[in-house]
MMTF fields as JSON, N, C-alpha, C and O atoms, coordinates in Angstrom:
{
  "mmtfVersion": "1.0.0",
  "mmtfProducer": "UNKNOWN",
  "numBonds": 263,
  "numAtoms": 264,
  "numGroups": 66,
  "numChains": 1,
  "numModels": 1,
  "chainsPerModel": [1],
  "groupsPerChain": [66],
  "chainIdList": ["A"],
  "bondAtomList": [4, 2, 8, 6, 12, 10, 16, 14, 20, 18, 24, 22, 28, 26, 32, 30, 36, 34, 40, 38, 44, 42, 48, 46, 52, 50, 56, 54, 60, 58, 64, 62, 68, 66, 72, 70, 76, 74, 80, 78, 84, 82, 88, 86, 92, 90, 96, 94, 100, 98, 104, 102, 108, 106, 112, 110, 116, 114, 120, 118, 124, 122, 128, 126, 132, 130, 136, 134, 140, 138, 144, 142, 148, 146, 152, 150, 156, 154, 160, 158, 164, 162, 168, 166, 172, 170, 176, 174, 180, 178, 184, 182, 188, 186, 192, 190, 196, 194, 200, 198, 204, 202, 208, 206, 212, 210, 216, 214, 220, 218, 224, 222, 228, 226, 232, 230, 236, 234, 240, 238, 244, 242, 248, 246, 252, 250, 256, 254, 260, 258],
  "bondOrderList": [1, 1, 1, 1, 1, 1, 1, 1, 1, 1, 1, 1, 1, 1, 1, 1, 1, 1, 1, 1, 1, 1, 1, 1, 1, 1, 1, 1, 1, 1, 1, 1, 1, 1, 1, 1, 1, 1, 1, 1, 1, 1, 1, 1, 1, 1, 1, 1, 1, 1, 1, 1, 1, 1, 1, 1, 1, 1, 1, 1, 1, 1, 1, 1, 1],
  "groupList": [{"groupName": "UNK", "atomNameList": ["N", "CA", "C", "O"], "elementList": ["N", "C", "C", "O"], "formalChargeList": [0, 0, 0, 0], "bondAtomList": [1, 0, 2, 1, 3, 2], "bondOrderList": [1, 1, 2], "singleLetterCode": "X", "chemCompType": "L-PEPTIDE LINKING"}],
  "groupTypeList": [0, 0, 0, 0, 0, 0, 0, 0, 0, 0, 0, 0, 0, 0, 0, 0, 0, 0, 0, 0, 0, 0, 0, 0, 0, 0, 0, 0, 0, 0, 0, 0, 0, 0, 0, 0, 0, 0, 0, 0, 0, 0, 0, 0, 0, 0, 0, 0, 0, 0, 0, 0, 0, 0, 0, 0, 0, 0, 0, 0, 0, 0, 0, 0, 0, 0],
  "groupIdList": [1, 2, 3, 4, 5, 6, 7, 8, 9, 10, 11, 12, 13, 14, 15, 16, 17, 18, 19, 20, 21, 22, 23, 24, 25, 26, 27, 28, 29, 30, 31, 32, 33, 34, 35, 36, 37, 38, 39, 40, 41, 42, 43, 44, 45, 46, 47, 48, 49, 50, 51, 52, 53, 54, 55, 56, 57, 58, 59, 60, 61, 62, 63, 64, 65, 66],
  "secStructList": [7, 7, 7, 7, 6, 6, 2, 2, 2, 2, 2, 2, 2, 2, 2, 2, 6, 1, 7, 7, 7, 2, 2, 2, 2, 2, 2, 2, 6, 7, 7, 7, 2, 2, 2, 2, 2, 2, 2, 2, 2, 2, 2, 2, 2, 2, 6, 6, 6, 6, 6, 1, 1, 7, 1, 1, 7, 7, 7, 7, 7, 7, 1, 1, 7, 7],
  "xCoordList": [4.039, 4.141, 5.009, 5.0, 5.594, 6.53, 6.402, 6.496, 6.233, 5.244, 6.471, 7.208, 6.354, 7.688, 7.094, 6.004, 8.469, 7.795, 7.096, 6.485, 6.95, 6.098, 4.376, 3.324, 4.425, 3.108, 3.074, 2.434, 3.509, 3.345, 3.779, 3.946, 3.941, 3.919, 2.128, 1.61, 1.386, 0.218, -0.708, -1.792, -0.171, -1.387, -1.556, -2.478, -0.255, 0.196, -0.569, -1.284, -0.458, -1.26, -2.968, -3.784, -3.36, -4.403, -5.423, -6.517, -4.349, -4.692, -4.798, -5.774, -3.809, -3.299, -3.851, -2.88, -4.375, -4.379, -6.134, -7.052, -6.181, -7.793, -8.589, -9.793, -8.066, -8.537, -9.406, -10.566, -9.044, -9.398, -8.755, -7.618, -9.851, -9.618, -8.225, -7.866, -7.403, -6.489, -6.816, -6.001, -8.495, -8.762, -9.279, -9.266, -9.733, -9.949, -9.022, -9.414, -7.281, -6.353, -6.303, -6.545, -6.106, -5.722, -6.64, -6.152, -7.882, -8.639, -8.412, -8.291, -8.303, -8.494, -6.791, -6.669, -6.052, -4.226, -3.819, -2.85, -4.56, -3.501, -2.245, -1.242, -2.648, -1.34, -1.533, -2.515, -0.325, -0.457, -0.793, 0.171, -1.562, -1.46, -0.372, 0.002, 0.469, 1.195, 2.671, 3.72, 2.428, 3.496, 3.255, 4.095, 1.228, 0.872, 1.338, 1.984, 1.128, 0.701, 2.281, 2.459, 3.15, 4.873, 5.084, 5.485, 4.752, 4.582, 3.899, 4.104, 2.962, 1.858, 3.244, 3.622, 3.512, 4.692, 5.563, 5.821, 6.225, 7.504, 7.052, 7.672, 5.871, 5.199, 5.381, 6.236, 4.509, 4.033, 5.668, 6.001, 6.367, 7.765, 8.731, 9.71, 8.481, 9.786, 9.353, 10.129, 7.835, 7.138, 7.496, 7.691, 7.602, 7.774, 9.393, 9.893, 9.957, 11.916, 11.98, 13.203, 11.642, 11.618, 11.229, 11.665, 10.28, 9.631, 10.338, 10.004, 11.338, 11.639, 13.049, 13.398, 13.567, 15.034, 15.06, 14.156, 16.045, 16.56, 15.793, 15.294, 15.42, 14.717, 15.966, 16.816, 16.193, 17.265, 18.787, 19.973, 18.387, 19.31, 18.693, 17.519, 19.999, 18.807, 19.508, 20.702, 18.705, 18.675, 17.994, 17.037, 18.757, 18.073, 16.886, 16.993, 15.775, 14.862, 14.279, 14.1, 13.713, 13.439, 12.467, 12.849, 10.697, 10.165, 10.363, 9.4, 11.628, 11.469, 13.315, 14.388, 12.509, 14.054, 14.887, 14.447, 15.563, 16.735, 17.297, 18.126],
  "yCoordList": [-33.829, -34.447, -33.571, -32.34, -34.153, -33.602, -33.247, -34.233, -32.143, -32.042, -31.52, -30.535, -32.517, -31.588, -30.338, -29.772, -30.098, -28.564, -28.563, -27.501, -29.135, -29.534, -29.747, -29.426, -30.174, -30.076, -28.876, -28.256, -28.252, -27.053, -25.697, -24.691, -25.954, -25.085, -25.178, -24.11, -26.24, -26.404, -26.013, -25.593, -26.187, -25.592, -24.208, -23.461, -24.138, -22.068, -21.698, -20.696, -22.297, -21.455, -21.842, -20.956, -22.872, -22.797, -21.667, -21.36, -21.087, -20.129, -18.629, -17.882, -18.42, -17.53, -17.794, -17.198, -18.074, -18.036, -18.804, -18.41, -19.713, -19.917, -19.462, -19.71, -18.746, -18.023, -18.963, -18.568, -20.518, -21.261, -20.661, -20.332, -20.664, -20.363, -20.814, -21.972, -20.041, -20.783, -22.126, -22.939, -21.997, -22.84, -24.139, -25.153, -24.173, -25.191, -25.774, -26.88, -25.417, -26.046, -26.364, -27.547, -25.769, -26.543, -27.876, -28.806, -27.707, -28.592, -29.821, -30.852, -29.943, -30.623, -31.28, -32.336, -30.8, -31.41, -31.747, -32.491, -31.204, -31.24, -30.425, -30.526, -29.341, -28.372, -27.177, -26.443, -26.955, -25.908, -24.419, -23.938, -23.633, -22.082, -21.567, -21.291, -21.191, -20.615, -21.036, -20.399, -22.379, -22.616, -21.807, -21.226, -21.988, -21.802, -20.261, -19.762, -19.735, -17.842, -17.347, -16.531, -18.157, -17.729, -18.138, -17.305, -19.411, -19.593, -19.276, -19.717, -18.31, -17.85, -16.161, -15.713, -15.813, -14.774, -14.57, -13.547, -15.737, -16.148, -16.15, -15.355, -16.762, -16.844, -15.435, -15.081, -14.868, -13.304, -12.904, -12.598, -12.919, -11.793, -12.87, -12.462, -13.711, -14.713, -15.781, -16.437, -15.926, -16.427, -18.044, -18.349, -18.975, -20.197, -20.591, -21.704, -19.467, -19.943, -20.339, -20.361, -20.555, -21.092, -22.448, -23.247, -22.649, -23.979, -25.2, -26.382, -24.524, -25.039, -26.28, -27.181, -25.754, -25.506, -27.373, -27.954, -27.794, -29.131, -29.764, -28.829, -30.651, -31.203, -31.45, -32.113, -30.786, -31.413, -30.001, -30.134, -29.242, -28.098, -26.884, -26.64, -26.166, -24.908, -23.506, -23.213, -22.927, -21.358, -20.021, -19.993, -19.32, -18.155, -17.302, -16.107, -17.963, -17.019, -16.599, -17.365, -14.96, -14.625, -13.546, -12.725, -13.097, -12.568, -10.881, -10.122, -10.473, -9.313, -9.488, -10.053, -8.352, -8.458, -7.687, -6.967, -7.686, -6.31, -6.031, -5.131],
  "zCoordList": [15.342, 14.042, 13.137, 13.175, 12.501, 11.584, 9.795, 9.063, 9.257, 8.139, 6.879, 6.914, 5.881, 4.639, 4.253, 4.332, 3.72, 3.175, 2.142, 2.024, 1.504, 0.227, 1.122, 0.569, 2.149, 3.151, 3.384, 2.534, 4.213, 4.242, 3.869, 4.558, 2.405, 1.392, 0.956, 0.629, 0.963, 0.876, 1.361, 0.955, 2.46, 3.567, 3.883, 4.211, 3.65, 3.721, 2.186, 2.171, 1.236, -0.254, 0.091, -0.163, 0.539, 1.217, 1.382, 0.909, 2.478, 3.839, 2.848, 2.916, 2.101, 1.637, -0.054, -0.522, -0.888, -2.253, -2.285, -3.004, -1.501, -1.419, -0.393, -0.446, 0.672, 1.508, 2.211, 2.328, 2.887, 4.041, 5.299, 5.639, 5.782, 7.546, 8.478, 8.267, 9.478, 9.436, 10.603, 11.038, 10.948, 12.231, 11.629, 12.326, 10.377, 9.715, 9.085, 8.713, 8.586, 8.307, 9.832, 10.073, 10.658, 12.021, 12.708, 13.35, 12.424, 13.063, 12.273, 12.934, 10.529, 9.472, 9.823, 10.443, 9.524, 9.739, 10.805, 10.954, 11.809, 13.134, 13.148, 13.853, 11.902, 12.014, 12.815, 12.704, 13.831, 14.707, 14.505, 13.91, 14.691, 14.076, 14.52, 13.38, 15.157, 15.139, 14.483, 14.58, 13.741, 13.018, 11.653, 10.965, 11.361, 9.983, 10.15, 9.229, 10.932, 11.235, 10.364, 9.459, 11.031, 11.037, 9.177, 8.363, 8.866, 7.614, 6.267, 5.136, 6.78, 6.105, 5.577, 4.495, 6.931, 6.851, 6.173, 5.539, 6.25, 4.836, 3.983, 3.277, 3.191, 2.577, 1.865, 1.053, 2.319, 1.893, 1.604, 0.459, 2.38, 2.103, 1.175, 0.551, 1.179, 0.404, -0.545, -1.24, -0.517, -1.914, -1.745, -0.569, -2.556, -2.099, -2.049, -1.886, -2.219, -2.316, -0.815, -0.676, -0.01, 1.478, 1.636, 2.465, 0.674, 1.106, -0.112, -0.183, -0.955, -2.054, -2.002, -2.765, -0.702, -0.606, -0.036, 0.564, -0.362, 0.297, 1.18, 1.807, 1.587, 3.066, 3.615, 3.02, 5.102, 6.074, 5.625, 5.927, 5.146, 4.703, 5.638, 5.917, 6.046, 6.733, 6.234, 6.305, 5.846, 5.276, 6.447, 7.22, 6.17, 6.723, 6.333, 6.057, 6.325, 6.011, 6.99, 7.937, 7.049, 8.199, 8.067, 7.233, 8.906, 8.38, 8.275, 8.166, 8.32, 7.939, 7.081, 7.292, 5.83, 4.54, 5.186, 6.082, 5.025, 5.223, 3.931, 3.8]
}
């Protein structure tokens, strides 16, 4: 299934700002953990300028800055 970023910008502040489990976003969405795990990542290092950007545009964000 295919989720906007505006979805999972949600589910990542979730995980991260209300401190839900990441097995209960998974069981509850059908969203994969290891998509949330990688997104939870960006998250932390790049704040929501990742999840902000165009739908169908692709940027380099990546979890470590240089």
């Amino acid at each position: 299934m295919k989720y906007t970023l505006k979805e999972k910008l949600k589910y990542v502040k979730m995980h991260v700002e209300e401190d839900v489990p990441l097995w209960e976003i998974y069981y509850t969405y059908d969203f994969r953990l290891s998509d949330l795990k990688y997104l939870c990542k960006l998250y932390r290092m790049w704040g929501e300028e990742p999840f902000l950007k165009e739908e169908g545009t692709r940027s380099c964000y990546t979890r470590e800055r240089s």
